[in-house]
N, C-alpha and C positions, 0 to 999 in steps of 0.2 A: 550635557556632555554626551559625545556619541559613544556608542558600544559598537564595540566590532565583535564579531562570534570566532573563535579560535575554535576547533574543532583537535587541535592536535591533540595524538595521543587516545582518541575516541576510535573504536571499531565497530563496524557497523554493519549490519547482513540488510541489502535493500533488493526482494524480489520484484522480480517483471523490471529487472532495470534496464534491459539493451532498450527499449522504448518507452515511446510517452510519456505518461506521468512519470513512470520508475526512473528512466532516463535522465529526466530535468531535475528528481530529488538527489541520484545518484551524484552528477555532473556538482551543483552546489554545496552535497557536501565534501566530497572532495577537494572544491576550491576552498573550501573554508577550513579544510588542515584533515577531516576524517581520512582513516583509513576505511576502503568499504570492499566489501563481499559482492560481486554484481552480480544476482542473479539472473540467468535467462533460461527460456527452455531450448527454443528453435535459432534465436538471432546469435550465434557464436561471434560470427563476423563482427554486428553491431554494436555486440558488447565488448570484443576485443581494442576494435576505433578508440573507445573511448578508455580505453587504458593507456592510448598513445601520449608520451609527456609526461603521464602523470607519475609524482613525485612522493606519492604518498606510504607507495607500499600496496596498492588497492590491485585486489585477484579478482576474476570473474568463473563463477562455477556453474555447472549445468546442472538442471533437473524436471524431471515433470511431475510439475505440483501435485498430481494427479493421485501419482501414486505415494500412498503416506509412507512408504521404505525410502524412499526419494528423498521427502520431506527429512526424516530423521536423519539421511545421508549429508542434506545440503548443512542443516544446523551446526553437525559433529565436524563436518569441514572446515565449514567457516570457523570453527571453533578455534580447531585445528592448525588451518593454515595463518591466521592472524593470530595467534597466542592468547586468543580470549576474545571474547564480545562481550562489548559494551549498551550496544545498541541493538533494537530492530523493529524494519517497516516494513508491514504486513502490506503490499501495495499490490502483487499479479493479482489481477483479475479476469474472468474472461463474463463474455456478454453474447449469450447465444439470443438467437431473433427466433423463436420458435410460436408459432399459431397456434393457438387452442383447438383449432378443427383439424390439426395437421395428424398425419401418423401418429398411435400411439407410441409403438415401440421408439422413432424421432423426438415425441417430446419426455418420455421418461428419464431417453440418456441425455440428452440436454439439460435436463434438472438434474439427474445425477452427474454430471461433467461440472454443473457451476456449483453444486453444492462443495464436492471435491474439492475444488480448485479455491473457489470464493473465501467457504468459511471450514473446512475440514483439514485444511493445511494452512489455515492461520493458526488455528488451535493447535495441531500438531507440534511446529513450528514456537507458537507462543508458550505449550508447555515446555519444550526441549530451553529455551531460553530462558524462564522464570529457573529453572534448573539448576542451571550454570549464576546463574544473576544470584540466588541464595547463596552459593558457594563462594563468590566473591566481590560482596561490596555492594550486591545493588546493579540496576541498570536501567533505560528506558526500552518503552516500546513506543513505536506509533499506528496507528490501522487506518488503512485507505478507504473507508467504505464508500457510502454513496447519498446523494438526496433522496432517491427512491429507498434508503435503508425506513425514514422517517413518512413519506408521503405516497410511497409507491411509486410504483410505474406502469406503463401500459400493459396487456392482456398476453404480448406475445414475449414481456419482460419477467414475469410472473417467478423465474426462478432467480433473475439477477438480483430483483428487491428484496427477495425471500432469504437468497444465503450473505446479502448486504447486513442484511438486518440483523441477522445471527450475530455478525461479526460484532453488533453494538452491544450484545449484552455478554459476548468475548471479552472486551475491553471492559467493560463496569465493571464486573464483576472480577476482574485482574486488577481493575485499582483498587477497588474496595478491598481485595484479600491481603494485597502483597505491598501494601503502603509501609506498613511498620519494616519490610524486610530493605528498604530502599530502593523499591522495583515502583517506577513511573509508568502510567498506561494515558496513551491521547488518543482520539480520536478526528478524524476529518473527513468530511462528508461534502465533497463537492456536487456542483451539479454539471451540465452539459462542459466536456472540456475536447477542447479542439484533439483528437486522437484518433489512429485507428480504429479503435475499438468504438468509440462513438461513431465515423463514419458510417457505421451496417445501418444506425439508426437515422443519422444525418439523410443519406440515398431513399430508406423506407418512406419518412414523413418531409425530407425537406430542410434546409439547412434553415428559413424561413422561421421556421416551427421554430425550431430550436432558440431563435432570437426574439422572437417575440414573448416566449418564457419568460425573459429577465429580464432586470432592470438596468442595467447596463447596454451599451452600444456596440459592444463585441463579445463572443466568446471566450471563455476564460482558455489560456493556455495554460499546458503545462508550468513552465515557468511561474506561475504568479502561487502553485502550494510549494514551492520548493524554498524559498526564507521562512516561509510559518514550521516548515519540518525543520529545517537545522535549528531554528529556534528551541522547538521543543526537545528537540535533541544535545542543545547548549547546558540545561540546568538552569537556565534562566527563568523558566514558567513551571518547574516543579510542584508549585501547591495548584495548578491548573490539571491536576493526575483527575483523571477521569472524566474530563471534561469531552465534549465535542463543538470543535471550531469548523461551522457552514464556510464554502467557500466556493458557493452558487451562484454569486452577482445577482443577489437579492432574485433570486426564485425562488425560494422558499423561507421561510422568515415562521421559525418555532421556539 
C-alpha cells in the first residue's frame, strides 16, 4: 500500500532556504501540506519567488546566522508568526576555502565565521526550539551536516569539518536527553551535492574529483535529501531519533 506524506498542519523553520540544499527541502515540504519559515540571510528575492502560489501559509524571515541575537530573533519569529513550531532544519551552512599557509588573521576569522554560522547557531536555534517543543507536545528537529563531519576534509576545509562535526554530537546528545519529552533529533550527512557552496570546491580541485569520489554516475542534487527530510519530519521514522542517514552516493560508507 502506498503512503503518501501529508504534512498539513506541521510548522516548520528551515534555514539557508532561498537556496540549494535549503531550497529543495523548503520547496517539498511545502508541497507536501507544511507550513514553513524560509529562512535567508542575503537572497530576499530568492526566497520571496518561492512563496509565489503557495498555499500554505509559509513566510520567509531574514537573519545572519552569524550573529546569536539574530539567531534568537529568527526562532521567536517563526514562533511568532506561525503560531507555534513544530519542526526544524538546522541546514545554512557556509564553506570557506581557507589554506593553512594563508594570513593568519584570514584564516582565524574563517574558522570563526563557520564555527558561528555551522554549529553555534544550530545550538542557539536548537536550544530556543527544544524550548517551545517542552511546552507543547513535543517536536522534531533535523541537522544538515556533512561527510566530512565523520571522514574529514581537506587542509583548507579544516574548519567546515570541524563545526560539521560539532553539529553531530548537537544532535546525539538532543536525542538521547529529550526523547522522553517527545522531541525527535536526525541527522544527515551528505557528501559532494551539486550547490553553490560546493562550486568554490568544484573550481579548486575539479568537478572530476568530485565524481570520481562516489559510487554513483552523477552528483547528488539537492532534490534527492528533500523526501528523506519530509520523511523524518512526517512521524513516520520516529524511533529512528538519533540516528544519522549518509546521503553521499556511497563515498563514504561507516
Amino acid at each position: 500500500m502506498a503512503t503518501t506524506i501529508d504534512l498539513s498542519g506541521q510548522r516548520i523553520l528551515v534555514t539557508g532556504a532561498s537556496r540549494g540544499i535549503g531550497a529543495a527541502l523548503a520547496q517539498h515540504l511545502m508541497a507536501s501540506g507544511a507550513t514553513v519559515a524560509l529562512h535567508y540571510h542575503k537572497s530576499e528575492t530568492a526566497a520571496m519567488a518561492m512563496l509565489q502560489g503557495n498555499v500554505t501559509g509559509s513566510i520567509a524571515l531574514q537573519a545572519d546566522l552569524a550573529d546569536p541575537q539574530a539567531c534568537n530573533g529568527l526562532l521567536r519569529d517563526s514562533i511568532a508568526q506561525l503560531g507555534g513550531l513544530d519542526g526544524l532544519v538546522n541546514n545554512a551552512g557556509v564553506a570557506h576555502l581557507s589554506p593553512m599557509d594563508g594570513p593568519d588573521a584570514a584564516w582565524q576569522a574563517a574558522w570563526d565565521h563557520s564555527m558561528a554560522v555551522n554549529l553555534n547557531a544550530a545550538a542557539i536555534l536548537s536550544r530556543l526550539a527544544i524550548l517551545h517543543f517542552r511546552m507543547h507536545g513535543g517536536g522534531r528537529m533535523v541537522h544538515i551536516a556533512s561527510r566530512a563531519s565523520f571522514r574529514g576534509d581537506t587542509p583548507e576545509y579544516l574548519a567546515y569539518a570541524a563545526s560539521k562535526a560539532g553539529m553531530v554530537a548537537l544532535h546525539r546528545s538532543i536525542a538521547r536527553s529529550f526523547g522522553k519529552q517527545n522531541i525527535k533529533s536526525f541527522l544527515i550527512a551528505p557528501g559532494f551535492v551539486r550547490t553553490d557552496m560546493a562550486q568554490d570546491f568544484m573550481d579548486a580541485y575539479g568537478e572530476e574529483y568530485a565524481l570520481n569520489d562516489i559510487a554513483l554516475p552523477k552528483l547528488t542534487e539537492p532534490s534527492d535529501l528533500a523526501p528523506m527530510v519530509t520523511l523524518l519530519m512526517s512521524g513516520l521514522a520516529d524511533h529512528a531519533t538519533g540516528c544519522t542517514i549518509d546521503i553521499n552516493a556511497g563515498s563514504y560508507v561507516h
